[in-house]
C-alpha positions in Angstrom: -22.1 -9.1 -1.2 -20.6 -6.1 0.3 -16.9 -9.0 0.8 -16.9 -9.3 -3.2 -17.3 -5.3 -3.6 -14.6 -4.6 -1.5 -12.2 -7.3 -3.4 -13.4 -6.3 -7.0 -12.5 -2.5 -5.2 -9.0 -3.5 -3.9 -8.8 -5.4 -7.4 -9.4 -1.8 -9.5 -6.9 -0.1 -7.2 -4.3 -2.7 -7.8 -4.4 -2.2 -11.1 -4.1 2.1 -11.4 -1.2 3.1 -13.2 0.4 5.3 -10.4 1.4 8.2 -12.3 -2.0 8.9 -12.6 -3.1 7.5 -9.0 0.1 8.7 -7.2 -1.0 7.8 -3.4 -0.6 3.8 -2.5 0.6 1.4 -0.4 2.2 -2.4 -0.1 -0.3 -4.6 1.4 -1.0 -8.3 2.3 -2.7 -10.4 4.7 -1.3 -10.3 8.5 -0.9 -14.6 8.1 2.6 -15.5 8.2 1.5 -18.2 5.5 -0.1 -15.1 3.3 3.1 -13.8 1.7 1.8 -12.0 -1.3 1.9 -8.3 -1.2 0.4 -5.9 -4.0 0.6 -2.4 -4.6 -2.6 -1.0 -4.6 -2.7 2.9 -5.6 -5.5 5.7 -5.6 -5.9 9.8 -7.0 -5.5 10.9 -3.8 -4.4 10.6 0.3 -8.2 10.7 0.9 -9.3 7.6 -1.1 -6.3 5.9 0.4 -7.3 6.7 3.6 -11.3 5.5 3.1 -9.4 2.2 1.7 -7.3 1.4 4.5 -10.2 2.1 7.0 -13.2 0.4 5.0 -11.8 -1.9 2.4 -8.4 -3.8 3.5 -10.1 -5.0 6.9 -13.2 -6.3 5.2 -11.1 -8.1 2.4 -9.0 -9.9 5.3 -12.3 -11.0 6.9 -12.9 -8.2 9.6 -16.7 -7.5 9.4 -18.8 -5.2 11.1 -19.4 -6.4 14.5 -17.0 -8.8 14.3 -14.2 -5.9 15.0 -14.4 -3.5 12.0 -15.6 -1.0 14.3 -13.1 -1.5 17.0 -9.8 -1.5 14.6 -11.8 1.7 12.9 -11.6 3.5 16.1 -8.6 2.9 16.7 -6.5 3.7 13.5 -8.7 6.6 12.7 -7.1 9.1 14.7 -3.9 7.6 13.2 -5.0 7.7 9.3 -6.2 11.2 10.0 -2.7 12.5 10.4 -1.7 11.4 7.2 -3.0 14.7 6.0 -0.7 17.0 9.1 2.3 14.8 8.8 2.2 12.7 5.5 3.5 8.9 5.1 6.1 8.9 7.6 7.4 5.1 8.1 7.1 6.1 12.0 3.0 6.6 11.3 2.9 3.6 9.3 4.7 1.9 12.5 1.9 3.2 14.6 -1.0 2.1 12.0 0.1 -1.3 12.6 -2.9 -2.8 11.2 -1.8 -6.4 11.4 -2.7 -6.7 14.9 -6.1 -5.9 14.5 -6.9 -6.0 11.0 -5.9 -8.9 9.3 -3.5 -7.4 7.0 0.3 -5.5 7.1 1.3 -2.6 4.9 4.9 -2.9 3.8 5.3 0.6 2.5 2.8 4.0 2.3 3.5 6.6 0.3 3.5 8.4 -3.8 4.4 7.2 -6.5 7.0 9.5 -7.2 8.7 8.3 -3.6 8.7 5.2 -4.6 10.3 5.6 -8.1 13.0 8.1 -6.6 14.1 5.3 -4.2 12.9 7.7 -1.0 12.4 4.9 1.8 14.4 1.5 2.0 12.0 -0.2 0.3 11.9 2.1 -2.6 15.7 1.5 -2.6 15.0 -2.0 -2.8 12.5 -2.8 -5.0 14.8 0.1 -7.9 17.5 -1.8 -7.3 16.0 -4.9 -7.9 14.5 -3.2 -11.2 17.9 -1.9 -12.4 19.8 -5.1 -11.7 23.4 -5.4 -10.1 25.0 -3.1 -12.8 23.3 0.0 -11.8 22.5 -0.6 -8.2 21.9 2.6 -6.4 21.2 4.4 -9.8 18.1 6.2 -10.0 15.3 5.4 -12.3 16.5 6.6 -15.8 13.8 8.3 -17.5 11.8 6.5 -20.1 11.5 3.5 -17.8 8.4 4.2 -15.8 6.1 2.1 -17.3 8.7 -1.3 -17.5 9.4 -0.4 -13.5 5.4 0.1 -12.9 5.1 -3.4 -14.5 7.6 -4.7 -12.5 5.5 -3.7 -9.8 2.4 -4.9 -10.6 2.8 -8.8 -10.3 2.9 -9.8 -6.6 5.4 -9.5 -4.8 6.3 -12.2 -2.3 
């Protein structure tokens, strides 16, 4: 029971609109095979936090006593810095939860990161958006909820 919580919970974040639920992440399973990655956003660094301690491990498979508490332990420490330091790619380098919790994250940060192409990945994915003509153009205003859609399916 507690597997189809957490996915119908990852499910709800997936689907926030992140101007609203500014703090999120790029996520997917750790299998080389399990290419789909989905942004999944939340109000604030604490929520994100609980999910990337409770819920991404458990969706991936990583039960209580079957290494939750291990990868807990040791990513804690880590997560808890997000408050002290914020979403630094080097921290997010250091989370590394694919090699103990059955999933990657791609990319931590806001929204507002994101859609002001802070990060290479934010430079990728607005580029991608704006198309060849205005690569390395910002997000012109009015678009936020066509880029937020472009977002939302998953990405691979």
């Amino acid at each position: 029971m507690a597997r189809t919580t957490d996915f119908e919970s990852a499910a709800v974040a997936h689907e926030q609109d992140p101007r609203r639920y500014p703090y999120g992440y790029l996520t997917g399973g750790s299998d080389e095979l399990a290419s789909v990655r989905v942004f999944v956003w939340f109000q604030t660094l604490d929520e994100m936090i609980k999910s990337l301690l409770d819920v991404e491990p458990r969706v991936y498979g990583i039960e209580p006593r079957r290494g939750l508490e291990a990868f807990q332990a040791r990513v804690r420490p880590i997560l808890e810095r997000l408050h002290d330091e914020g979403t630094s790619e080097s921290l997010l380098r250091e989370f590394a939860p694919e090699t103990d919790g059955g999933f990657v994250v791609e990319w931590w940060g806001t929204y507002s990161e994101l859609r002001s192409a802070r990060g290479m990945l934010g430079r990728e994915l607005l580029d991608e958006f704006l198309g060849e003509e205005r690569r390395g153009q910002l997000l012109p205003e009015g678009h936020d909820t066509a880029f937020i859609d472009f977002l939302r399916p998953p990405a691979c």
